[in-house]
C-alpha positions in Angstrom: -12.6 -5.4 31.4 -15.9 -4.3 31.9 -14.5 -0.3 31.7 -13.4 -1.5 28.1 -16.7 -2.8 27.3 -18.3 0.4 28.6 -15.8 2.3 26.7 -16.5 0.3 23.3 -20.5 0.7 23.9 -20.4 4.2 24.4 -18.2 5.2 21.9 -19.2 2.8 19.2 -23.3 4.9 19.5 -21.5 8.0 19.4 -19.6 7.0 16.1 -22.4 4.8 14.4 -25.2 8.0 15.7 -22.5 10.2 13.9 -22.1 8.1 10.5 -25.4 7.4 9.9 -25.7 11.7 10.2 -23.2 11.8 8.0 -24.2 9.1 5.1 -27.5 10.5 3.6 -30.1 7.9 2.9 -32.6 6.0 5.1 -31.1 3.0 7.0 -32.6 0.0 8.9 -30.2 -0.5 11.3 -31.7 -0.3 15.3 -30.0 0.8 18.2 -27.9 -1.9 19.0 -26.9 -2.0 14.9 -25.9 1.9 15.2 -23.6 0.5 18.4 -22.3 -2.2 16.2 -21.5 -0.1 13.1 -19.4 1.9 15.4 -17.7 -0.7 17.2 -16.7 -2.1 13.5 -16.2 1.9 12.6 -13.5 2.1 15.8 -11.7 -0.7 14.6 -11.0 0.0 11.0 -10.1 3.7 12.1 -8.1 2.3 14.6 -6.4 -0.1 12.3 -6.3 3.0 9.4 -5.1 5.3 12.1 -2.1 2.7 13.0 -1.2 2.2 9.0 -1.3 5.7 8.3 0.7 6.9 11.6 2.3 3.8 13.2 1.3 5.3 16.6 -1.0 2.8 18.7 -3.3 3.3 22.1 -0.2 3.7 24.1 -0.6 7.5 24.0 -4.0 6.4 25.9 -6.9 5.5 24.4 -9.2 8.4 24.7 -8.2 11.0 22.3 -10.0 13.1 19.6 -7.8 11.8 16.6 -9.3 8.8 17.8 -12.7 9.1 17.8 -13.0 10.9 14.7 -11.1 7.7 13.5 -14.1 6.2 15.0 -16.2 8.1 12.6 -14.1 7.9 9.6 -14.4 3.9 10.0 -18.5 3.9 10.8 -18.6 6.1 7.6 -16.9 3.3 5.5 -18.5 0.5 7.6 -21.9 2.4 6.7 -20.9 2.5 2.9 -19.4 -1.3 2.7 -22.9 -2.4 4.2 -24.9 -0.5 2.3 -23.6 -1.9 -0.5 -23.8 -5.6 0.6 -27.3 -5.4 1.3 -28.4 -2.9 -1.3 -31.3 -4.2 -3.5 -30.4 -5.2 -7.0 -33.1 -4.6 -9.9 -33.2 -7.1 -12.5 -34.4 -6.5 -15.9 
């Protein structure tokens, strides 16, 4: 269990450091936010990646289609929460 969590750390800063890259624009989002957005950015590309391919983490869990699922997920994570807490201008 605690590999898992390791795992989900790990890859969720290397996905969330990747996104943010990605996504131009200034963010306020610390360290342990970059970790979250790619946690959240793992499991929509997992989730995607199943929908798309109907193959799951049987074929082992470490794998580069995956990761870069990773990073397709923080990228849309990044947007949808950019949008949510994007400041509105009133006239």
């Amino acid at each position: 269990m605690l590999g898992f969590i390791l795992y989900l750390v790990v890859i969720g800063l290397i996905a969330g450091f990747i996104a943010r890259a990605l996504v131009p624009g200034k963010d306020a989002l610390s360290v342990p936010g970059t970790i979250l957005l790619g946690i959240v950015g793992s499991f929509i590309g997992g989730f995607l990646g199943y929908v798309i391919t109907h193959h799951n983490a049987s074929d082992g869990a470490f794998q580069a289609s995956g990761i870069i699922g990773s990073v397709i997920g923080a990228v849309l994570a990044l947007l949808v929460y950019r949008a949510a807490t994007g400041r509105r201008h009133v006239l």
